[in-house]
N, C-alpha and C positions, 0 to 999 in steps of 0.2 A: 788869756786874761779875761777875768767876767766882766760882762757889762751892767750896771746896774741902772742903767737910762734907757732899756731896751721901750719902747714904744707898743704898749698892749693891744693885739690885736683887737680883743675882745672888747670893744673901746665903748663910750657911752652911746653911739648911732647905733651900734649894734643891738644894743639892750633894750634901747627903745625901739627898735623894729620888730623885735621879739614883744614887747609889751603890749606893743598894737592888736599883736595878735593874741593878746593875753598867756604868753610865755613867759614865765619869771625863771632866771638861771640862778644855781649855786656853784659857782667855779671857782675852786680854790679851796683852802681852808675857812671855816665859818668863824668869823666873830663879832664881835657886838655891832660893827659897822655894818659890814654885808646882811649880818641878818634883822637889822632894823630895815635894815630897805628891802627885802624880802617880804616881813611882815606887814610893811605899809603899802607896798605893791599889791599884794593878796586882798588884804581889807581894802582898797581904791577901787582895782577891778570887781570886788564883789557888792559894793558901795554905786556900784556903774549901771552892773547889772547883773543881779541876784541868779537868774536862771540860767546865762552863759561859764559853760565848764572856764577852768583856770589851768596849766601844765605850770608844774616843775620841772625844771629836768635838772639833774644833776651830774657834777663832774667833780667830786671832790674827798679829800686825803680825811677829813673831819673835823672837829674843831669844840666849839663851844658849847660845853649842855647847856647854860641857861637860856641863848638862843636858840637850840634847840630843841629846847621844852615849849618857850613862848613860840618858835612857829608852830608845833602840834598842836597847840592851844588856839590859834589862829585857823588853822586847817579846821579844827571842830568846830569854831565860832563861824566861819563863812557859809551861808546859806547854799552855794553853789558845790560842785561836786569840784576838787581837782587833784588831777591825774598826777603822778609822779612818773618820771624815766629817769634810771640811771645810765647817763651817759657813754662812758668806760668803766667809771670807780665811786665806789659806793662805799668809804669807809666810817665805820665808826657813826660818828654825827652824820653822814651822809645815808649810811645803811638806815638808821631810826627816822630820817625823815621819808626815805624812799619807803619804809614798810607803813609809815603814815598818812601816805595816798588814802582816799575814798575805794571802798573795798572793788574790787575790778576793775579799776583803773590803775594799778600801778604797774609797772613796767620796766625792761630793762634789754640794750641793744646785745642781741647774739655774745658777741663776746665782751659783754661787761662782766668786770667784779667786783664781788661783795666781799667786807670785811665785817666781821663782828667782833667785837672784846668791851670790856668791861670800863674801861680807861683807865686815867691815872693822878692824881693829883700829890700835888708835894705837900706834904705835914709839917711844918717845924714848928719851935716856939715853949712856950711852959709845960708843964706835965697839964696842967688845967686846958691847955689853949689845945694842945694834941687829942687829948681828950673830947672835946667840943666839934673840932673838926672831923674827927672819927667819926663821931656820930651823924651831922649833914651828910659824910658820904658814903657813910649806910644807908643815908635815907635814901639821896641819891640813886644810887647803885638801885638799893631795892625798886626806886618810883619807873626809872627809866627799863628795867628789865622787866617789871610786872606793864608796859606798855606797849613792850614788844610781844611780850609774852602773848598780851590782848589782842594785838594787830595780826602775828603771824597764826596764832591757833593753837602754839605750841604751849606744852606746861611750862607753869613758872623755873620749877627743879631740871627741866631739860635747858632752858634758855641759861639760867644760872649756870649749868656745868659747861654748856658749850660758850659763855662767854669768859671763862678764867684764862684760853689763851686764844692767839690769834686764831682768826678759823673763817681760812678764805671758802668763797662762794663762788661756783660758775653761774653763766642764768641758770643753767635748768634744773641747780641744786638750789639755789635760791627760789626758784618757784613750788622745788619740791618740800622748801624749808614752808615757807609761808609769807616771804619777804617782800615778792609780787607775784601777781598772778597770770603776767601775759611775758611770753617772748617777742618782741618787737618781728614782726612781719611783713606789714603792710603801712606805709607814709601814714594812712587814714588813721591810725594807732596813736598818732604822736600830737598831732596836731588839734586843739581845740577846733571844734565846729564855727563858723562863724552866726549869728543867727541873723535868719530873715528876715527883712524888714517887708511889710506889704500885705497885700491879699492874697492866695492862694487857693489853687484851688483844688 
């Protein structure tokens, strides 16, 4: 029998320990709740201090493109550089934000994977209304593949054909795609720097 009261590990102490250290996590599917507190996490810490890097790390199935457009929008808006890691799973909305890291800093643990596709949305409603919708999600479609297209290096016409069906990614195909740039190796990879305070000499 399921339990639907199960007690989430990943609980709010946790977040904010991770925050201290300027880690924001995506765990789960994304949507308008999780990635408003993403976005206001990102602009806090860069609002804090501009020169210190920020990590993402992610763990998740995918979710929402509107939030997923306004975090890339964020990620470009912040003055500071911040790193992306795909956790285990990078699908869909998690794949486009992980390729949306600041270029060399993105990242992804040995055996994570990636998923790439195109998504999906429901149409119904008047000939007028199906028509209208069609259209947003060409635009859609088109915006978020021409930003992959941007991030990973790869042509528009090759991203388009490889996202019409599912099309998983190991890391080292994912790096070979353009999705990140680093296999995870070394602790020092993952972890924001903390900065110095003092004199130095």
């Amino acid at each position: 029998m399921a339990h639907d009261d199960k007690i989430p590990m990943f609980d709010r102490r946790a977040r904010e320990q991770l925050l201290a250290r300027r880690i924001v996590v995506l765990d789960g599917a994304l949507d308008d709740d999780n990635g408003t507190l993403l976005m206001t996490q990102i602009l806090t810490l860069a609002a804090e201090d501009a020169r210190a890097g920020i990590a993402l790390w992610i763990h998740s199935p995918g979710g929402s493109v509107p939030s997923m457009l306004a975090i890339r929008d964020v990620l470009r808006l912040v003055p500071c550089e911040v790193s992306t890691l795909a956790l285990g799973l990078a699908c869909s909305a998690g794949q486009f934000l992980l390729s949306a890291g600041s270029p060399g800093r993105r990242y992804a643990l040995p055996h994570a994977r990636i998923l790439m596709h195109q998504g999906s949305a429901g149409i119904g409603g008047s000939a007028v209304e199906v028509e209208v919708q069609a259209e947003d999600l060409r635009y859609t479609v088109e915006t978020v593949l021409g930003l992959i297209a941007a991030d990973t290096g790869q042509p528009y016409d090759r991203v388009y054909e490889d996202s019409l069906h599912d099309r998983w990614f190991t890391a080292t195909q994912a790096r070979e795609y353009g999705f990140i740039d680093h296999i995870v190796e070394s602790f020092g990879q993952v972890v924001p720097e903390r900065q110095r305070v003092g004199i130095t000499s």
